[in-house]
N, C-alpha and C positions, 0 to 999 in steps of 0.2 A: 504494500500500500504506500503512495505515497504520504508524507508523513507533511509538508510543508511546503508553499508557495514560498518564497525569497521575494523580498523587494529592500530596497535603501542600501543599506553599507554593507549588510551580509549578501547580498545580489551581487555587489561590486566586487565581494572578496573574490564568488567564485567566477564571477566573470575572467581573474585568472588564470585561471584554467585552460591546458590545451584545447581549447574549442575548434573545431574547422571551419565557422562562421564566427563575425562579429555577434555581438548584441542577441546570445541563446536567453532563450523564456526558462528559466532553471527552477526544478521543483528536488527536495532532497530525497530519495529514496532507503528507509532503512532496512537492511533484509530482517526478518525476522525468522526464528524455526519454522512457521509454515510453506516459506518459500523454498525453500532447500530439499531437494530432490535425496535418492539413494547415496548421491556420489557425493553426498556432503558441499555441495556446492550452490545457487540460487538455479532451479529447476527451469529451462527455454518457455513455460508456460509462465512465470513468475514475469520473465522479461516482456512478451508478449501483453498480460496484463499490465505491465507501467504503461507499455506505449499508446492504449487506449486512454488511460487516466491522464497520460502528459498532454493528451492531444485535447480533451475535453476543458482539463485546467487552463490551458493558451486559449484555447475557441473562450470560454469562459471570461477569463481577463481583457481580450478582446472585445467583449462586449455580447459574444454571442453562445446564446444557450440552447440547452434542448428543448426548452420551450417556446425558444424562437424557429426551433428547426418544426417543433409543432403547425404555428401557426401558420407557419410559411407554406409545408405539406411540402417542404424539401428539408433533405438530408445527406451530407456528404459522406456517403461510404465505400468503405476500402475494396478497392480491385485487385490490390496486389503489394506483395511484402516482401524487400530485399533485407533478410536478417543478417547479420556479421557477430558473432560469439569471438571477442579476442581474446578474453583472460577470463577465467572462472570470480565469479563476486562466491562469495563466501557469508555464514551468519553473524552478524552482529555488523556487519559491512554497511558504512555510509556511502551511495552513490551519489552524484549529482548528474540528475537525468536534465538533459536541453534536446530544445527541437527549434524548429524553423520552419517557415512556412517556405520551400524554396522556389516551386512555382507554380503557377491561376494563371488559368489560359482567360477567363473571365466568360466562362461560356459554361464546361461542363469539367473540368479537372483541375487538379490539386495535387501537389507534391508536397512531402512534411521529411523533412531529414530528423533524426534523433543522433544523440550520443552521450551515453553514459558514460562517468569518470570517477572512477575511485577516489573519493575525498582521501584516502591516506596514503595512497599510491601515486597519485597522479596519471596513473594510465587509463587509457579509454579502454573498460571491458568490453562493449557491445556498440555498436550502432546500426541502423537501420536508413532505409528509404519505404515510406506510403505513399502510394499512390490512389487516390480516391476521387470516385466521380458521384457528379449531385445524380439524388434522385427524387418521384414526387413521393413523399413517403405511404400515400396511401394507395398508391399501383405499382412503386417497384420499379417503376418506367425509366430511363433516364430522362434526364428533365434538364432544362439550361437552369444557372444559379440566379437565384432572386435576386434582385439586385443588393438588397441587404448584407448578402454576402459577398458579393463583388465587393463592395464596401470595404467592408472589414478582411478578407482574406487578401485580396490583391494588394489593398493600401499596403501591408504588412508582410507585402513577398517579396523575401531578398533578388527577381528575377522581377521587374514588374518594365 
């Protein structure tokens, strides 16, 4: 579970951090016993589960909720997941999970880069690419993005 949004001087600390973008939306991730798989290590379904939460916490700060994806009767979801496992996180392990919005075509897709960095290691365990396209949430259809979202996704795409 994500454990906490950053903003002000603790933001700045881990801004820091080998990031591969400027200016990452940084939330801290604590592993706990339920994350950690057979091999003693945080379980790829554990990893999987931040990248949802990172994504909804940024859409969230940004202004946009699932209650907006309600009334809109659009929702942006995932087509496809480029995962990378560099270094095993381990239990009691701080990450500092970041993402980005990298690129909105302003039509019907969306790119989100991630990457996790061990707060005591400095190294990047994991990162990832999403790729996700709108749809109208109550057919499923794909749908062009409300302008709503144009808004707030593209204003806020390092590719705009």
């Amino acid at each position: 579970m994500l454990e906490n949004t950053l903003c002000g001087n603790e933001q700045n600390h881990w801004n820091e951090l080998d990031w591969k973008y400027a200016n990452p939306f940084i939330v801290l991730w604590h592993i706990h016993q339920d994350d950690i798989d057979h091999y003693k290590h945080a379980n790829n379904t554990a990893y999987v589960k931040q990248l949802e939460t990172l994504a909804w916490a940024h859409s969230n700060h940004l202004g946009l909720c699932f209650e907006d994806y309600e009334a809109l009767d659009r929702a942006m979801v995932i087509q496809h997941h480029d995962l990378r496992y560099h270094v095993p996180s381990l239990e009691d392990e701080t990450i500092a999970c970041a993402t980005w919005i990298t690129k909105c075509d302003k039509r019907l897709r969306l790119q989100r880069q991630f990457q996790f960095i061990s707060t005591s290691s400095g190294k990047t365990v994991f990162s990832a690419t999403t790729d996700f396209v709108c749809i109208k949430l109550s057919t499923g259809a794909v749908k062009a993005m409300p302008q709503a979202f144009i808004d707030v996704y593209a204003t806020h795409c390092l590719e705009s």
